[in-house]
C-alpha angles and dihedrals in degrees: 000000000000118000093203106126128191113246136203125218129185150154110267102221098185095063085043093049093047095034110038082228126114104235127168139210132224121201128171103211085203101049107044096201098057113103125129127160129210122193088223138032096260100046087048089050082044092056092049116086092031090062090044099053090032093057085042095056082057091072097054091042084057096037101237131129121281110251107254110243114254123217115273112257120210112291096015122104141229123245124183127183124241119280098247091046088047086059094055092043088058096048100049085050087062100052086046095054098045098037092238122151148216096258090053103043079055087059094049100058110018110252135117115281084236096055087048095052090061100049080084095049117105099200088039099062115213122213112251096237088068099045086053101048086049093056097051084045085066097039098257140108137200113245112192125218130187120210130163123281115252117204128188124247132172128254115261080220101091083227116048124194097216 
């Protein structure tokens, strides 16, 4: 699977109405708990991928599946997690999937059931080597992939249909 998630991005009139101040919003149709605001451009584009990551981690924490990505659809923006999250993310979906825990994954690849239980983790970053060798516990590999950055930028119409 790819974790990379469409992202709105807009002008909150209301704060700039109140404040005077230019602020924007940032939503991820897919992943419901994902919002974050920047008062520039570049703060906004800095917030993106860490809530992200960090909504997503909420469904680990709670078990559940991770939402599948939908297309990007014009003005959104696409927004991937790190390498190293997306491998964790994998992971997690696998046990899941399988129904495999903690305790077991420990078994397959000789390492302490508490050990296992963080590989999945996000603020707790795994090696890779063991990422890896959990994965192919569970018949399974990472493939990369590089694609440009997108970056979110404002609409030279004053009021942009995102």
């Amino acid at each position: 699977m790819r974790y990379a998630y469409p992202c709105i991005v807009e002008r909150d009139e209301e704060e700039a109405a109140a404040t005077g101040r230019t602020c924007y919003l940032a939503t991820f149709p897919d992943v419901h708990s994902a919002h974050t605001s920047g008062w520039s451009v570049q703060e906004v584009n800095d917030h993106l991928r860490d809530c992200l990551e960090t909504a997503l981690s909420l469904c680990i924490e709670d078990n559940e599946p991770l939402p599948e990505p939908s297309e990007a659809e014009p003005g959104q923006v696409l927004v991937a997690v790190s390498a190293s999250v997306a491998e964790q993310f994998a992971l997690h979906e696998a046990l899941r999937a399988e129904g495999v825990t903690a305790t077991e994954l420990a078994r397959r690849i000789g390492m302490r059931p508490s050990r296992a239980r963080r590989l999945t983790d996000i603020f707790r970053p795994a090696k890779p080597s063991e990422i890896e060798r959990a994965l192919a516990a569970m018949g399974l590999h990472m493939v990369s992939e590089v694609a440009p950055l997108e970056r979110w930028s404002p609409s030279v119409d004053p009021a942009p249909a995102l």
